[in-house]
C-alpha positions in Angstrom: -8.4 14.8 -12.9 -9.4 11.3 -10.9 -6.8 9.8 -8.9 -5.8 6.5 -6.8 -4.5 6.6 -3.1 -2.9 3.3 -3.4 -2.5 3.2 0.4 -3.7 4.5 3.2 -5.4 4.2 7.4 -8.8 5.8 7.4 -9.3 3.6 10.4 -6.4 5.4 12.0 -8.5 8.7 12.3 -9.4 9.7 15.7 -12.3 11.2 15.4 -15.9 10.8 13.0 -15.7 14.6 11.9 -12.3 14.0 10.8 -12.6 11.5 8.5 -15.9 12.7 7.1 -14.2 15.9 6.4 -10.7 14.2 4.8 -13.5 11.9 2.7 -15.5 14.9 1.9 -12.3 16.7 0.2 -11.2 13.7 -0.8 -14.2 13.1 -3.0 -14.1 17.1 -4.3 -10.2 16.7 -5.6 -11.5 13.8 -7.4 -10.2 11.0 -5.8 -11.9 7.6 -7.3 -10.4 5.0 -5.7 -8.6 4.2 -2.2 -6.9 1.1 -0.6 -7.4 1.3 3.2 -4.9 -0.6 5.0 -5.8 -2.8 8.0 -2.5 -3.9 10.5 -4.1 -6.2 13.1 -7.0 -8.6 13.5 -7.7 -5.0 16.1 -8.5 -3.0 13.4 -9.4 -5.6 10.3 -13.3 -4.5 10.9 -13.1 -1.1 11.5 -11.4 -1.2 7.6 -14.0 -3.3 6.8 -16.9 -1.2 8.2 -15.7 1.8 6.2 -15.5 0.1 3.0 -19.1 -0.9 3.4 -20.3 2.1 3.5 -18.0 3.9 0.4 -17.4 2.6 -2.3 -14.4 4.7 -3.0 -12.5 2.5 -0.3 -10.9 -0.8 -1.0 -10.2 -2.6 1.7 -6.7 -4.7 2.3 -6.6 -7.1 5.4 -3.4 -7.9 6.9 -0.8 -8.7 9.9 1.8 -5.6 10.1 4.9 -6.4 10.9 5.3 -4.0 13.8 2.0 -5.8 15.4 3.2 -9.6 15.0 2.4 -9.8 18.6 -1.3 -9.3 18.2 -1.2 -12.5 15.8 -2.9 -14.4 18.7 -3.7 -18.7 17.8 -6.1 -18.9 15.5 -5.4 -15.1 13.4 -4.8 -16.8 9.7 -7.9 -18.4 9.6 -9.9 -15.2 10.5 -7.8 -13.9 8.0 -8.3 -15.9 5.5 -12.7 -16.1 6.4 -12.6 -12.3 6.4 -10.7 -12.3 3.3 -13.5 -14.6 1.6 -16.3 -12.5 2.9 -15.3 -9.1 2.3 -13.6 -7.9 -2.0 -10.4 -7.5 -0.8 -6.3 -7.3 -0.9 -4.1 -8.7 1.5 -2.3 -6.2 3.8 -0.5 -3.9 5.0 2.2 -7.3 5.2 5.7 -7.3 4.9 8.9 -7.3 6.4 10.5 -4.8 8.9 14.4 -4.8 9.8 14.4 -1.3 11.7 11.5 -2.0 14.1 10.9 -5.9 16.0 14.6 -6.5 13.8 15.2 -9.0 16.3 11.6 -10.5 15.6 13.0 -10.7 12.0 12.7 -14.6 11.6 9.2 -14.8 13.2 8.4 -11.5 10.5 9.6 -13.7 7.8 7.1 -16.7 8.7 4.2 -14.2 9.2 4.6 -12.5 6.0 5.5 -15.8 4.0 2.2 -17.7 5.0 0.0 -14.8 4.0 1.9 -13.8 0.9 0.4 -18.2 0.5 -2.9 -16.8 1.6 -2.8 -14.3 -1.3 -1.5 -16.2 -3.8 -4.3 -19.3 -3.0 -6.9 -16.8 -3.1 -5.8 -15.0 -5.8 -5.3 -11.2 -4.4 -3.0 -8.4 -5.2 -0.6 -8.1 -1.6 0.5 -4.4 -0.1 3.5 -5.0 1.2 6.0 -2.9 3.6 9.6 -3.5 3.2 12.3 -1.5 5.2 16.2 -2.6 5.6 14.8 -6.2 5.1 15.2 -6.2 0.3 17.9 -9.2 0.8 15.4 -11.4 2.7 12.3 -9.3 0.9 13.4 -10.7 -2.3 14.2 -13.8 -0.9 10.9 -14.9 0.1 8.9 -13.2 -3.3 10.7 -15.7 -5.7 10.3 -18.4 -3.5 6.8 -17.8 -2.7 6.1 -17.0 -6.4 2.8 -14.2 -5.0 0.6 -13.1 -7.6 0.1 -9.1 -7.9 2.1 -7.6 -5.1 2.9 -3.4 -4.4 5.8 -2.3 -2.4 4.2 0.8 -0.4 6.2 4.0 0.0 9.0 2.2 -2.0 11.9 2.9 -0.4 14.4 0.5 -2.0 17.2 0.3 -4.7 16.4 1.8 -8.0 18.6 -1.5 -9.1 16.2 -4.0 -8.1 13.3 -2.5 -9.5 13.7 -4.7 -12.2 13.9 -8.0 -10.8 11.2 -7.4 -8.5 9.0 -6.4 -11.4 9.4 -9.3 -13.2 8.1 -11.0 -10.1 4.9 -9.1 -10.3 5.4 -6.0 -8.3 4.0 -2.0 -8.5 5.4 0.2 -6.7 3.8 3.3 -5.0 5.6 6.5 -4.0 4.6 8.3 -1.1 4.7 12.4 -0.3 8.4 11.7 1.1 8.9 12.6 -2.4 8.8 16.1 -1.8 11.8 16.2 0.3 14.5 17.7 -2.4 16.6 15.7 -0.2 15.6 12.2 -0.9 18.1 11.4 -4.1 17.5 8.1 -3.5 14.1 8.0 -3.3 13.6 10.2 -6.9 16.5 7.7 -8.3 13.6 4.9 -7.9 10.8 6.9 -9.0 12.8 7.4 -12.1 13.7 4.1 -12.6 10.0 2.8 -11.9 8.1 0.8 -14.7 5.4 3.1 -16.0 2.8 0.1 -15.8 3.9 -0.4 -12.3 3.7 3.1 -11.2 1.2 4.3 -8.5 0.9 6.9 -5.7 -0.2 7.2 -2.1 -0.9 9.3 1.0 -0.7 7.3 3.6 -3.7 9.3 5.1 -3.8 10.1 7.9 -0.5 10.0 8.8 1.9 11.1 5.6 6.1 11.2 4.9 6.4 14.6 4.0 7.2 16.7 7.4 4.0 19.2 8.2 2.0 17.8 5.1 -1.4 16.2 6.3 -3.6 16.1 3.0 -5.6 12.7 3.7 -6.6 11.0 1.0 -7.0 14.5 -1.0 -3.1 15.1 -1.1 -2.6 12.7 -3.3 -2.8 15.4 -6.1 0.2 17.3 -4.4 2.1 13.7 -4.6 0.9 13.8 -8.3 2.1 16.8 -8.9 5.3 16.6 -7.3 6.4 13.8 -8.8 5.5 15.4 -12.4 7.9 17.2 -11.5 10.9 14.8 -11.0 9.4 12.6 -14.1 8.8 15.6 -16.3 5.8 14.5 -17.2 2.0 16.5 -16.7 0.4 15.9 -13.9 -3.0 14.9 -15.5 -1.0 12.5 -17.5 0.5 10.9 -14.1 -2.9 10.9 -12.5 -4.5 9.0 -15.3 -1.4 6.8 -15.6 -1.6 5.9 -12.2 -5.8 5.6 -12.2 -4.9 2.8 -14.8 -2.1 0.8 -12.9 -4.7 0.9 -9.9 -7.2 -0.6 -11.2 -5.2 -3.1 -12.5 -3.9 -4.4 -9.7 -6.9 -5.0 -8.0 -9.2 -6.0 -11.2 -9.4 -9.9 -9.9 -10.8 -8.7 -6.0 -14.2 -9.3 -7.1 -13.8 -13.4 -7.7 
């Protein structure tokens, strides 16, 4: 089987052996493809650095919500000049009403004027969305984004729909192997097959004691063939497919 990590922090591991050994078993399960997301203008060439040297790693380019405070004068336009120079998505963007919640107009602004940057450049977005889907929604239909992904979808199974009609995918992280998470299983039911995708969230990851990297994407796979009832090849290839769909158009 080949798979797609749709997101992920290879930048976030502490040290070189580390990653080369997540990368190395990455590679070995199969894993093709990989979008590695940058938070900061801290980190935007670290993401970058790693991307240029595998090819299995897409890079995504983006102010986090949590780091709004490191959006010193001047960070759009590096954003956007990075953006040009380096294939790339926008992201990890989005909005946050659990953490900075009382940042949550300044959040808005901040993920609003990139969600312009993507659209005027014409990349796919990886977006982060938690207790913020009224003003989430909000801002995608009046922005009007090209290709977007909710990562780690944790929202309403009922506004799967809409949102897909507004162009997004939606990935599902390992919290899906909490038996626990009704919620969370409601969505993945309810997901658009051509919207469907997968991630790790490497090296970090939602399922308690679970630290894959990029490689346990085929337990995520596999767990959610589960709840779907479909084969897990089937769900890998499925989700191959929707990957490389979304980000088809980085290239110019």
């Amino acid at each position: 089987m080949k798979f797609f990590d749709a997101h992920n922090h290879l930048q976030s591991y502490q040290a070189r052996n580390k990653y080369s050994d997540a990368m190395r078993r990455a590679a070995e399960t199969g894993v093709e493809l990989m979008l590695c997301n940058g938070t900061s203008p801290g980190d935007w060439e670290a993401v970058a650095a790693l991307a240029a040297e595998n090819r299995s790693i897409i890079p995504c380019f983006g102010l986090h919500p949590w780091f709004i405070k490191e959006g010193a004068p001047g960070w759009l336009e590096k954003l956007e000049g990075l953006l040009l120079r380096v294939p790339s998505c926008v992201g990890e963007i989005g909005l946050d009403g659990g953490q900075n919640a009382t940042d949550l107009a300044r959040q808005e602004g901040i993920f609003a004027a990139q969600l312009r940057l993507a659209k005027k450049l014409e990349r796919p977005a990886c977006v982060h969305c938690v207790k913020a889907w009224g003003g989430m929604l909000e801002i995608i239909k009046e922005e009007k984004p090209g290709p977007f992904m909710f990562h780690s979808y944790g929202g309403p199974a009922e506004l799967m729909a809409e949102f897909a009609s507004l162009g997004a995918y939606f990935s599902f992280s390992g919290a899906i192997l909490d038996n626990k998470r009704e919620k969370l299983r409601r969505a993945l039911l309810a997901a658009p097959a051509d919207r469907l995708l997968f991630e790790t969230e490497a090296p970090e990851a939602d399922a308690p004691g679970w630290r894959g990297g990029p490689a346990g994407i085929a337990a995520v796979i596999t767990a959610a063939a589960g709840v779907l009832g479909k084969p897990a090849g089937e769900l890998a290839e499925l989700s191959l497919v929707n990957g490389k769909k979304f980000i088809e158009h980085i290239g110019g």
